[in-house]
N, C-alpha and C positions, 0 to 999 in steps of 0.2 A: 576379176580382181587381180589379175595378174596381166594386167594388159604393159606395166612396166618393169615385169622380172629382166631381172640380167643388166640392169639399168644402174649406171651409179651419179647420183647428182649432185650438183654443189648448190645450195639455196643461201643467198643471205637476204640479214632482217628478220631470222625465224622466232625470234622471243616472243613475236606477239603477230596480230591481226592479221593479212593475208600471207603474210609468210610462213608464222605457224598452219593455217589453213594449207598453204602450199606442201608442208614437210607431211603435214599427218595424209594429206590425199595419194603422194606418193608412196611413202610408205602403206597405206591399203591396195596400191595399185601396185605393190613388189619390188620397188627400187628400197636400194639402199643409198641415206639420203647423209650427205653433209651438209650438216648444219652452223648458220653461224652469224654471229649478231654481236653490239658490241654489251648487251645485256647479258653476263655469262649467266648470273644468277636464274631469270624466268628461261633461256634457253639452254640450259643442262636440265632443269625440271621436266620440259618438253619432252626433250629426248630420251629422259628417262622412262618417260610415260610411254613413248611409242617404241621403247623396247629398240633389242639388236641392230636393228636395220637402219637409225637412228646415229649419228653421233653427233654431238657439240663441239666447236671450235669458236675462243672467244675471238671476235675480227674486227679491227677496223678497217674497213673499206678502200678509206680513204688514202690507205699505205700498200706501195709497189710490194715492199719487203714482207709484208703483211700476205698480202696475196700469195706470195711465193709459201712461205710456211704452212697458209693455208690448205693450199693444193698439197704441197709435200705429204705432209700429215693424213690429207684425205685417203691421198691417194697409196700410202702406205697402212692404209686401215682398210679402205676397200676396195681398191684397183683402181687400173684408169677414170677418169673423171669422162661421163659421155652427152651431160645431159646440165647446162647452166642455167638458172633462173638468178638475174640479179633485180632481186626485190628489193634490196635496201633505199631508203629512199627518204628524205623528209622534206618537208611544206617550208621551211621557213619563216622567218616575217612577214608577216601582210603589211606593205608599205608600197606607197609611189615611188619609183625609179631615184627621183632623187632624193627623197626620205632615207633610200635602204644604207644601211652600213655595207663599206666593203666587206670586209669580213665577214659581215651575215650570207653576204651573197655568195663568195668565195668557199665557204662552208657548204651551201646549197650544193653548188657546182662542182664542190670536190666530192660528195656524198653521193649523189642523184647524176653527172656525170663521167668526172674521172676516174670513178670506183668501176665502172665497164669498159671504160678503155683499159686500166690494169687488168682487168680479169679476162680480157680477148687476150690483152698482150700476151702474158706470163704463159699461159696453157693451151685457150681455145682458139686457132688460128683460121677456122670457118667464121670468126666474127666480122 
């Protein structure tokens, strides 16, 4: 149960489905987890639930600036940041190529992949 003491991580997407899964497993396995989703409502109940080890940060992703406050906070709550899962992530439209809207797609792409490029940028440089 302590295969992740001493560990401090940053998860987002955690309000729900396997992100939540994600925050509660490390939190049983001794990290202290930052959490963070743009649902603040279901993801501060979360982490209310899994207690100390736990905190919420409301985030969107999709923002450099964002990221930065993110980590700041984290990491003035519980030390260096050593351990990133970027779970956030959504499906989009189901449509053919040239059906899709820009902007749906643009969305996809800033959520599911720019959101890991700011989040190696800003902090974790083994990315």
């Amino acid at each position: 149960m302590d295969r992740l003491k001493g560990k401090v991580a940053l998860i987002t997407g955690t309000a729900r489905g396997m992100g939540a899964s994600h925050a509660r497993g490390f939190v049983t396995e001794g990290a202290k987890v930052i959490m963070t989703d743009v649902n603040a409502k279901a993801g501060a109940a979360l982490a209310a639930e899994l207690g100390p080890n736990a905190y919420f940060i409301e985030h969107e992703v999709t923002s450099h600036s964002a990221w930065q406050r993110v980590v700041a906070k984290g990491e003035e709550k519980y030390g260096p940041i050593n351990v990133l899962v970027n779970n956030a992530g959504v499906l989009g439209p189901i449509a053919k190529t040239v059906e899709l809207d820009e902007d749906d797609y643009m969305k996809v792409c800033a959520i599911n992949q720019h959101s890991v490029f700011w989040a190696c940028r800003r902090r974790f440089r083994q990315c």
